[in-house]
Structure formats: structure tokens, C-alpha cells
C-alpha positions as CSV (number, residue, x, y, z in Angstrom):
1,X,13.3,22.6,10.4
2,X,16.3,22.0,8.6
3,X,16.5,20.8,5.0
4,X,17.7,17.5,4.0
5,X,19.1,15.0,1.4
6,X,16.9,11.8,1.1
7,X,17.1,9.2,-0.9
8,X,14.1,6.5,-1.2
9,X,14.6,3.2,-2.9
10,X,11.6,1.4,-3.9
11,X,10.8,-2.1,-5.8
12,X,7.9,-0.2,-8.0
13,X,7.7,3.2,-9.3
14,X,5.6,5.6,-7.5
15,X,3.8,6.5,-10.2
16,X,0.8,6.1,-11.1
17,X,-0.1,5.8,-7.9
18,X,-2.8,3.5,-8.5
19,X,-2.2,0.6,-6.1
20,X,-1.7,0.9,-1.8
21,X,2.4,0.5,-2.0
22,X,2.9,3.2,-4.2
23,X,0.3,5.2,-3.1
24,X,2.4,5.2,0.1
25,X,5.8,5.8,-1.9
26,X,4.2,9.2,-3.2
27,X,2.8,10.2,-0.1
28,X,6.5,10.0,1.5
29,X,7.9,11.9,-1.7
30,X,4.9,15.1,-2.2
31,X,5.1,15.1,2.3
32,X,9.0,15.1,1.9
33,X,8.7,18.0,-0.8
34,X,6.2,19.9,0.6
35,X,8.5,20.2,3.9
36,X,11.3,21.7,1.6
37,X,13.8,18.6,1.8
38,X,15.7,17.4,-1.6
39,X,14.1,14.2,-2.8
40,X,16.0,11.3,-5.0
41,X,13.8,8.2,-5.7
42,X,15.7,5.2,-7.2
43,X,12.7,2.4,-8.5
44,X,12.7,-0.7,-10.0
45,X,11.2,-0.7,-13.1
46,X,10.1,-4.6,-13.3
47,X,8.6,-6.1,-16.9
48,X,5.4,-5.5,-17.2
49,X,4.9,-2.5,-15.0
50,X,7.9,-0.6,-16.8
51,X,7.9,3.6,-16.4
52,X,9.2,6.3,-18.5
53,X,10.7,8.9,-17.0
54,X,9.6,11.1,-19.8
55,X,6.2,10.1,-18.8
56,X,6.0,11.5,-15.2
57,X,3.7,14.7,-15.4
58,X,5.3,18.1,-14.7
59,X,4.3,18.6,-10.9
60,X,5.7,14.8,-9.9
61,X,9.2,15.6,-12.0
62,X,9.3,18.5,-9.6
63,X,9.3,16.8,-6.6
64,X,12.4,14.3,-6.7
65,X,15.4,13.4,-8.8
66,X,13.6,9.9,-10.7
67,X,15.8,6.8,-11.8
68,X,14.8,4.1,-12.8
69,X,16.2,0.5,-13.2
70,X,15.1,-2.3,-15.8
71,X,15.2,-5.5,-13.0
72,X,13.1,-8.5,-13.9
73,X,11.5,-9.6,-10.6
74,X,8.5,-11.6,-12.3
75,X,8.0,-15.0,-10.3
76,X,8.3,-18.5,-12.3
77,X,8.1,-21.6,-11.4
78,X,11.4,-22.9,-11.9
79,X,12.7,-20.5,-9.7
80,X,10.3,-20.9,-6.9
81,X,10.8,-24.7,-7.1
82,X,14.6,-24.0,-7.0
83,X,15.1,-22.0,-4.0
84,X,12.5,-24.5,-2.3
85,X,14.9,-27.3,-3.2
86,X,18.6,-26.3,-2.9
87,X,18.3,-23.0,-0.7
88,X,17.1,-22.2,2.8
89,X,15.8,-18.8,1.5
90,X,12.5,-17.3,-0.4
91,X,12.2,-16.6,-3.7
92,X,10.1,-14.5,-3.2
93,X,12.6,-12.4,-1.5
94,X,15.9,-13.3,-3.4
95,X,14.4,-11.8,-7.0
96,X,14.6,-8.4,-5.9
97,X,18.2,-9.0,-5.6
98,X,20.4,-7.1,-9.0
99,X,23.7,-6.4,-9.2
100,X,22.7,-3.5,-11.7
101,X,20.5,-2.3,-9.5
102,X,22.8,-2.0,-6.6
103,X,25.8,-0.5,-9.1
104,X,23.2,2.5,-10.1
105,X,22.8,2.9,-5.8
106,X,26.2,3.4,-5.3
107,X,27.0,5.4,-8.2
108,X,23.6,7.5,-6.7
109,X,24.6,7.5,-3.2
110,X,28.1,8.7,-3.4
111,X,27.1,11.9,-5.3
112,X,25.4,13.1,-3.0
113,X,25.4,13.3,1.0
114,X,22.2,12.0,1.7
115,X,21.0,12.2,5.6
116,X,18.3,9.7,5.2
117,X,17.6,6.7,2.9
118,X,14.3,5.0,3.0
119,X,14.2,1.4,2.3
120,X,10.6,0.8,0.9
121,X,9.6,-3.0,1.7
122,X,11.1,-5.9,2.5
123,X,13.4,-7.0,-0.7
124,X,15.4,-3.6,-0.3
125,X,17.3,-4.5,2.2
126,X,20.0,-6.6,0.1
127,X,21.0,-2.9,-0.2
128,X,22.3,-2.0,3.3
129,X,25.7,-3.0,2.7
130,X,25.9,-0.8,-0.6
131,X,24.2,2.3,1.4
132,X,27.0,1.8,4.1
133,X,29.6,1.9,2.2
134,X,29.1,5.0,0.0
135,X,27.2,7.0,3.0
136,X,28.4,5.5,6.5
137,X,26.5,8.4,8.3
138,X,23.1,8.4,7.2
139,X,20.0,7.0,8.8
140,X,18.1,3.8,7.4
141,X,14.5,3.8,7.6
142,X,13.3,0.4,6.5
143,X,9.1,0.9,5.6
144,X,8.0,-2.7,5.4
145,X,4.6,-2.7,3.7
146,X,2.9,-5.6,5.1
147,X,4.0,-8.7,7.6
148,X,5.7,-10.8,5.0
149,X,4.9,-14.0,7.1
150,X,1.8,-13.1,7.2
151,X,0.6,-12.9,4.1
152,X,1.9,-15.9,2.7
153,X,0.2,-17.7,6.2
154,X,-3.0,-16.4,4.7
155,X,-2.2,-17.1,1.0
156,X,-2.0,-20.9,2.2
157,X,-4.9,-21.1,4.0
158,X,-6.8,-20.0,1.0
159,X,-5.5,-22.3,-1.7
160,X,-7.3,-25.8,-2.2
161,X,-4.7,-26.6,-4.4
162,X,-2.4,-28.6,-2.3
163,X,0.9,-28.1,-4.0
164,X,0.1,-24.1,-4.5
165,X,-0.9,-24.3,-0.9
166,X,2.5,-26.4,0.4
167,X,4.8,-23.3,-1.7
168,X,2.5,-20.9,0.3
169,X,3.0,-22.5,3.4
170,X,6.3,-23.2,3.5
171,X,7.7,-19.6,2.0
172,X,5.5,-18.6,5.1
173,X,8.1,-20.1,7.4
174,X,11.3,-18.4,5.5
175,X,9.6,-15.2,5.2
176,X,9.1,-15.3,9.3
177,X,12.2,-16.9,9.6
178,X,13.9,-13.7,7.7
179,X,11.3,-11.0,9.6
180,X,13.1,-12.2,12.6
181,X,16.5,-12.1,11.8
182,X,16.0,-9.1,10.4
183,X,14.3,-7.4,13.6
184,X,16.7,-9.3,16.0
185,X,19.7,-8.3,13.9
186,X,18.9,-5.9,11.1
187,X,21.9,-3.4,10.2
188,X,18.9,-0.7,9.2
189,X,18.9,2.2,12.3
190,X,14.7,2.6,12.7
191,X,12.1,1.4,11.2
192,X,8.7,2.6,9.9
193,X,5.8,0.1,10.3
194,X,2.6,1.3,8.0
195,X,0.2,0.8,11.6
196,X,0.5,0.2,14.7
197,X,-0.6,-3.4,14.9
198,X,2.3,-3.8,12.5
199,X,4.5,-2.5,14.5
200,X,3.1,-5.0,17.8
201,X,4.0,-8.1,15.5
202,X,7.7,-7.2,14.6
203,X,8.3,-6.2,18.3
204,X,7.1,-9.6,18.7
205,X,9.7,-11.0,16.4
206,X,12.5,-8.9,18.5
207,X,12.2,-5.7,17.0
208,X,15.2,-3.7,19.1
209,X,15.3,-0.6,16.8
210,X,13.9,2.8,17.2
211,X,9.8,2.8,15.7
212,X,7.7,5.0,14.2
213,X,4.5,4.2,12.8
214,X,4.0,6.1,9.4
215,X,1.0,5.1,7.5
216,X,0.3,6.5,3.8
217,X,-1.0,9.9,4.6
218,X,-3.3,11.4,3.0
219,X,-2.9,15.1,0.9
220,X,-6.1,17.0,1.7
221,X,-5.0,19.6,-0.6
222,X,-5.8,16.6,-3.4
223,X,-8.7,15.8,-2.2
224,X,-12.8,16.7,-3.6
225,X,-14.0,20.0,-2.0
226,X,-16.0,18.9,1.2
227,X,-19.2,20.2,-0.4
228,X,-18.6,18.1,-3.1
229,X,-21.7,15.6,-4.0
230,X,-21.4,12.6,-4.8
231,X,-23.4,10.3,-7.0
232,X,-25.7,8.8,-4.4
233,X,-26.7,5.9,-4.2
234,X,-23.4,4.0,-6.0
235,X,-21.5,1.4,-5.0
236,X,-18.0,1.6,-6.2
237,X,-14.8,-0.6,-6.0
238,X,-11.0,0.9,-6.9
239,X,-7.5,-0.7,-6.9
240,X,-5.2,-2.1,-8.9
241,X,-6.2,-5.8,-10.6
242,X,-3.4,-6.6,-11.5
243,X,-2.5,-7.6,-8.1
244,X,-4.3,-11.5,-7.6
245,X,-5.4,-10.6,-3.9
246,X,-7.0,-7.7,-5.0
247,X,-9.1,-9.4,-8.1
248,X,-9.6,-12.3,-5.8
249,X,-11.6,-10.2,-3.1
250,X,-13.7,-8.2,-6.0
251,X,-14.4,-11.5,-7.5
252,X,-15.9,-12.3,-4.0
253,X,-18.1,-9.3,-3.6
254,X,-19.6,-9.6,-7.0
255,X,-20.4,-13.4,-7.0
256,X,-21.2,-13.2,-3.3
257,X,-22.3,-9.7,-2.3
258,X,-23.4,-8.1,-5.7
259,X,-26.4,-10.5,-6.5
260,X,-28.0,-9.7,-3.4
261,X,-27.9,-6.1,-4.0
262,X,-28.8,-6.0,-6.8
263,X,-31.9,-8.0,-6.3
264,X,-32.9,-5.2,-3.6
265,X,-32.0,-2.4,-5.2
266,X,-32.3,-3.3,-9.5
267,X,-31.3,0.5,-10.2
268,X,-28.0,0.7,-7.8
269,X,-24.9,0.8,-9.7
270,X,-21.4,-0.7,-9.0
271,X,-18.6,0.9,-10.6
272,X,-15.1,-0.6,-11.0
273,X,-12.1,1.4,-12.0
274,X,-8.3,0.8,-11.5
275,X,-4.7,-0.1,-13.1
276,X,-5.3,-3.7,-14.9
277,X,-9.5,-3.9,-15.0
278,X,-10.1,-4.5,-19.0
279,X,-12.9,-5.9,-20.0
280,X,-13.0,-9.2,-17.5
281,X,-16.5,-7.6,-16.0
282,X,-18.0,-6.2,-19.0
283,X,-20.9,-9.6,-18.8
284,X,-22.0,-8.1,-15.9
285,X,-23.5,-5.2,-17.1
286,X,-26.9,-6.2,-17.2
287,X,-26.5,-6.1,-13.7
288,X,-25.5,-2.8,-13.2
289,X,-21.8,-3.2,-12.5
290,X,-20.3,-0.7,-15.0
291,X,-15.9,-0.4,-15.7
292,X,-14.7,2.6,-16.2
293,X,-11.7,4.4,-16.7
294,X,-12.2,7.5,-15.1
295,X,-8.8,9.0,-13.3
296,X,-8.9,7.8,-9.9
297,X,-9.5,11.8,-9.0
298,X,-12.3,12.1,-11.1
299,X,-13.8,8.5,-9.7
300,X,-13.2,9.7,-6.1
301,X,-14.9,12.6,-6.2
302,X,-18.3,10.8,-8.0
303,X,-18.9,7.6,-6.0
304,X,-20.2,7.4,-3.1
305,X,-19.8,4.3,-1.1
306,X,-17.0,2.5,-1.6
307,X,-16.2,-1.7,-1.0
308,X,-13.1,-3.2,0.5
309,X,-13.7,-7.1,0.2
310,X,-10.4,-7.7,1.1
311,X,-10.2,-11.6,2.0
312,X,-6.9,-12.5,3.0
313,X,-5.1,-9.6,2.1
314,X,-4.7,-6.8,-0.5
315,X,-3.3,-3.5,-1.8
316,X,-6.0,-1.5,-0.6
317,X,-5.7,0.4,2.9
318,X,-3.8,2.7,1.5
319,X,-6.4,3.8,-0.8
320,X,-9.1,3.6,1.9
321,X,-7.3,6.2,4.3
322,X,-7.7,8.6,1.1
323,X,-11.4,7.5,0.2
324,X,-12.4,8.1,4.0
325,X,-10.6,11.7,3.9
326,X,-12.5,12.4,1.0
327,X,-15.9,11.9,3.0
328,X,-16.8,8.5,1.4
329,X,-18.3,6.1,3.2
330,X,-16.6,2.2,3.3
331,X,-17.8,-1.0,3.5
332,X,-14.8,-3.5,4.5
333,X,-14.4,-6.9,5.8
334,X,-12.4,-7.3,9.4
335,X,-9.3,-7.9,7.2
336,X,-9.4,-4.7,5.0
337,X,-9.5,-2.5,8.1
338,X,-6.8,-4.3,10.2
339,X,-4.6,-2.0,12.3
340,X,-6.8,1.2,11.1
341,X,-8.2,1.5,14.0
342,X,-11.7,1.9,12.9
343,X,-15.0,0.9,14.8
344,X,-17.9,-0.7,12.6
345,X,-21.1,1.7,12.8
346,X,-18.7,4.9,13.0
347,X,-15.6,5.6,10.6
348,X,-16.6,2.7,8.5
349,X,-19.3,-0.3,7.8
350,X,-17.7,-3.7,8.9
351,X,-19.3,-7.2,7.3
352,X,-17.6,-10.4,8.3
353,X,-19.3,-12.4,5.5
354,X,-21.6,-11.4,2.7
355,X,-24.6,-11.4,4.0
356,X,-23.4,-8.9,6.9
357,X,-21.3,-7.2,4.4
358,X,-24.9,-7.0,1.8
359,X,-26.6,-5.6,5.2
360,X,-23.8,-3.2,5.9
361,X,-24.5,-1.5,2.0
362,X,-27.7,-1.8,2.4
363,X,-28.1,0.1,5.6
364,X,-26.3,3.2,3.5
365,X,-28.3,2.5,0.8
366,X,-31.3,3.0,2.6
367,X,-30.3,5.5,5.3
368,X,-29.2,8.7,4.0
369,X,-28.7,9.9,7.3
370,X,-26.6,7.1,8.1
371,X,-24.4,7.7,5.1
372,X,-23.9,11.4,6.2
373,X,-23.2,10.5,9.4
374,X,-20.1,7.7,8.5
375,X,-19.0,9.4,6.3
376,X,-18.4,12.7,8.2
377,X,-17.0,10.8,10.8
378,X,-14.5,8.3,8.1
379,X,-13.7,12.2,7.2
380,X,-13.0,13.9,10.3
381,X,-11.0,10.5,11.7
382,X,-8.7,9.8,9.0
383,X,-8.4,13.5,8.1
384,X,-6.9,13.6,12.1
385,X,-4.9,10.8,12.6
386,X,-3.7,10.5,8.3
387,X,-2.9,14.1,8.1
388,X,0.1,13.9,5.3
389,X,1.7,16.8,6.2
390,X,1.7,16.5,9.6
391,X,2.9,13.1,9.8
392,X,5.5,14.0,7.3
393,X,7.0,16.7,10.2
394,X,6.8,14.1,13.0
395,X,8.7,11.8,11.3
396,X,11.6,13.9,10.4
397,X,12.0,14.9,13.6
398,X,11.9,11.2,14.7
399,X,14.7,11.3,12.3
400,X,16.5,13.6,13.0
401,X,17.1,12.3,16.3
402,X,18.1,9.2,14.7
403,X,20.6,11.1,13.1
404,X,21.9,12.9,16.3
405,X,22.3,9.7,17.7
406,X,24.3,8.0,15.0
407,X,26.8,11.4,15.4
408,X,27.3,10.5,19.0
């Protein structure tokens, strides 16, 4: 396989990896690495979430070229109200918009003759024309991390405020209204859907362009030795919190879920560890729901069932492709598994409310050979179909027939 020049663009650094989208980032850069290709990753660096350079340990430095930009994407309400007014467009898509940013691409991209540039979500396409310019020839992957439309549909039906709730609804419509121009006419060459059921709904929307379905894989070389034991029984949640979907579906399990857990099982622990935790959960302790700040390695390798209350959408799948390769067992709602591909009873637990979802715990609680048995098979699934490496090879080579294509 030959060796190429790639360039990913990202709204987030990769690092730390603690959340689903840059979990996915790094997955692309270590797979791209590993293969022997030559890496460049230009990131936002938004407030609030701002990365040093100097920071990134040793082995990540290794694997790409890193800049990163200062661009101010936070949402406010002036803004939102604004666009909603006097524009036809989002917001919500319009802040990841920077002149700055887009000088610092072209400066980037005509240094170097990269063969592929991978456009990580949505708001990085306002980039296209820039890419074009300085490198006519290479291929555009465009990665979109979630159905835009989606999300926001499911953000509104949610809200009881009914002002939050119209702002939901209606940057619903742009964001579908966008998802299909941009399918129908997108100037991007293929794109990269994160599942399959993804990729259904933009071919619904008029998709045209070359597909290939590339989920965050999962390093096994990362992951706890297959022997490894676990602390069992514990009930563990990890993700970022910092991200309202996520803190909205653990909020859930604990006033919903938890209580009925604990009142069958007093000594059962719930751990809680991730970017952006603090000490919101602290009162709980008395109920055995203990926060830590363990690296997510460390934390990965001790729990041993682990809880995706995902309600109407999160940051999590990502992370629950690596905690099933790792021979943990899951407990998700429908929602949390979507597009995985997973049936309830095998790779995973599936509870549709919390009583099924207490049930679902419970049955691994009590069963240890049910516990052995899911999470084997979590194991042997996602270590099969969410192979890093090897869907790392298969979608260069879906590449590089892109890029054979464009030469015609």
C-alpha cells in the first residue's frame, strides 16, 4: 500500500480523547499512522476546551503534524436569535465559520501535496472552496458525526420549554434543509457516515457520492489484557459532561434507574468518571455512586458493566464500541445502540425505560454467567466488525480509488 499525505480538519482537538467525536478523530489519526501514511491535523481550539500543543504526550506528537486555531464557536443567545430572524441559515452551523481559520488551511494545504483531506463533521465544510483552491487534486472525505436534523428533531421534542423547544425545532428544519443540499449538491468527492443506518438517511436526502461507512474503530493493542478481571459487581458510567445530552441521560439513570438498584443491591457501586464530572454527584455517595478521576484506561480496565442512558442523543457510541472490545458488558437504551447493530440478550443489554433498563442490570448483577456470556460476545462482535486497523486499510483503498477516479 502506498504511503500518503492526509490532512484532517476537525472542530475539536483530538485530544484527550475523552468524548465519542474525538475519540473518532484519534482513531482516524493512530489507524492512519499505524498504516505508515503522513498525518497533519488542523483543530479548532474553541474557549473553554482550548489545547496546548506542548501538552500532547510524546506518542500522540508522533503521529501527526498538530495546529491548532483559537475560534470562538460558543453558542449565545443573541446570535441564535439573529440568524433566526434576519438569515435563512443555522447558527448552529454558521459559528464554525473563521476567516483565521480558513487563512491557516490554505497556508497548510499549499505546503504540502496532500492526497486526502478529511472533513470531520458538518461545520467543516465552509472549507471546500479553500481545499480546492490550494490542492485541486485531492479527495474530500466529509465524516459527518451524527444526522444534524436529527438531533435537533430530538432536542425539541425533549424541551417543555416552549421557546427553547421552538429554537430546537425550527434549527431542525435548516439543519435538514442544509443535509440535503449538501447530499444533493455537495462539492466534497465521498463521504464517510459513522454507521450504516447513517448512511440509509443521507441516501435518503439524495446522497449521490461514493460511501463508506467508517465507524470509530477500536485499537485492541490499547485495550485491558483479555484475562483481565474486572471489579464485579460495578456499575459504571464514562463520557464527557460537559456535553448537556450526555449529563442529561446520566441524570436520568441516577434519579430513575439508580434508586431501584440500589435498593436491591445496597453494596453495588456506581462509578462515574469523564472530562467535566466535578463534584455535581458527590450527595450521592451515601448511595454508593462514587466520582472518580481515574484515566479512562485505568477505569476501563476496573468496571465491569457499563450504562449508556442515552435519551435523545449523546456522545457516547463511540466509547461503547471500545468498552464492548474491552469485554465489558453494556446496558443501553434503543437510542444509545442505534445503527450498531447489536441484538438485546447478546452483544449488549437493551432497556426501553427504567424499569427494563433496572431489570437489564439486574439480570448481570445476578447472573455471572450471563455477564460472561455478553460480554464475550460485546467482545468478539465489536472486536470483528470495529477492528481499527482493519477498517483503517479498507478505507484507504476506498480512497484510493477515489483518487484514481478524480485522475481520470
Amino acid at each position: 500500500m502506498a504511503s500518503h499525505n492526509i490532512l484532517i480538519i476537525t472542530p475539536v482537538s483530538p485530544w484527550p480523547s475523552g468524548n465519542g467525536g474525538s475519540f473518532a478523530v484519534m482513531s482516524a489519526i493512530r489507524g492512519y499512522h499505524k498504516a505508515g501514511h503522513k498525518v497533519t491535523v488542523l483543530a479548532m481550539n474553541p474557549a473553554g476546551r482550548q489545547v496546548d500543543s506542548k501538552d500532547l504526550p510524546e506518542d500522540i506528537r508522533k503521529m501527526a503534524s498538530f495546529y491548532f486555531v483559537p475560534v470562538d464557536t460558543r453558542v449565545n443567545s443573541w446570535d441564535v436569535w439573529a440568524h433566526l430572524i434576519f438569515s435563512k441559515e443555522s447558527f448552529h452551523h454558521q459559528r464554525f465559520r473563521s476567516p483565521v481559520f480558513e487563512k491557516v488551511l490554505a497556508q497548510i494545504a499549499e505546503k504540502t501535496p496532500y492526497a486526502f483531506v478529511q472533513l470531520e463533521s458538518l461545520g467543516m465544510l465552509h472549507y471546500i472552496p479553500a481545499i480546492r483552491k490550494a490542492r485541486k487534486e485531492a479527495v474530500i472525505l466529509f465524516r459527518p458525526h451524527r444526522i444534524e436534523h436529527e438531533y435537533w428533531l430530538r432536542l425539541a421534542e425533549n424541551q417543555e420549554n416552549p421557546v427553547k423547544k421552538y429554537i430546537c425545532a425550527e434549527t431542525a428544519v435548516r439543519m435538514k434543509r442544509l443535509e440535503e443540499q449538501t447530499m444533493k449538491g455537495g462539492s466534497f468527492d465521498a463521504l464517510a457516515p459513522l454507521s450504516g443506518r447513517e448512511e440509509g438517511v443521507l441516501k435518503g436526502l439524495g446522497l449521490s457520492k461514493p460511501s463508506f461507512v467508517f465507524p470509530a474503530g477500536a485499537d485492541l493493542s490499547l485495550l485491558p489484557a483479555e484475562d483481565y478481571e474486572p471489579e464485579y459487581p460495578s456499575v459504571a458510567w464514562y463520557g464527557p459532561l460537559d456535553w448537556a445530552p450526555n449529563r442529561r441521560g446520566l441524570d436520568w439513570f441516577l434519579a430513575e434507574v439508580w434508586p431501584v438498584l440500589h435498593g436491591r443491591y445496597p453494596e453495588l457501586t456506581c462509578y462515574i468518571g469523564g472530562r467535566g464530572v466535578g463534584g455535581g454527584y458527590d450527595s450521592l455517595a451515601a448511595k454508593k455512586v462514587i466520582v472518580t478521576d481515574e484515566p479512562q484506561e485505568v477505569f476501563l480496565a476496573n468496571k465491569a458493566i457499563f450504562v449508556a442512558p442515552v435519551q435523545h442523543k449523546g456522545d457516547l457510541r463511540a466509547l461503547m464500541i471500545r468498552w464492548m472490545a474491552a469485554g465489558r458488558a453494556v446496558v443501553a437504551t434503543p437510542l444509545a445502540v442505534e445503527g450498531l447493530g447489536v441484538t438485546h440478550g447478546d452483544q449488549v443489554m437493551i432497556g426501553e425505560d427504567a424499569g427494563r433498563f433496572a431489570d437489564s442490570v439486574s439480570i448481570l448483577v445476578e447472573q455471572r454467567s450471563m455477564f460472561d456470556t455478553v460480554r464475550a460476545h460485546a467482545r468478539n462482535f465489536a472486536r470483528g466488525r470495529f477492528n481499527n486497523d482493519q477498517l483503517m486499510a479498507r478505507l484507504v483503498e476506498f480512497l484510493e480509488k477515489q483518487m484514481a477516479a478524480r485522475s481520470k
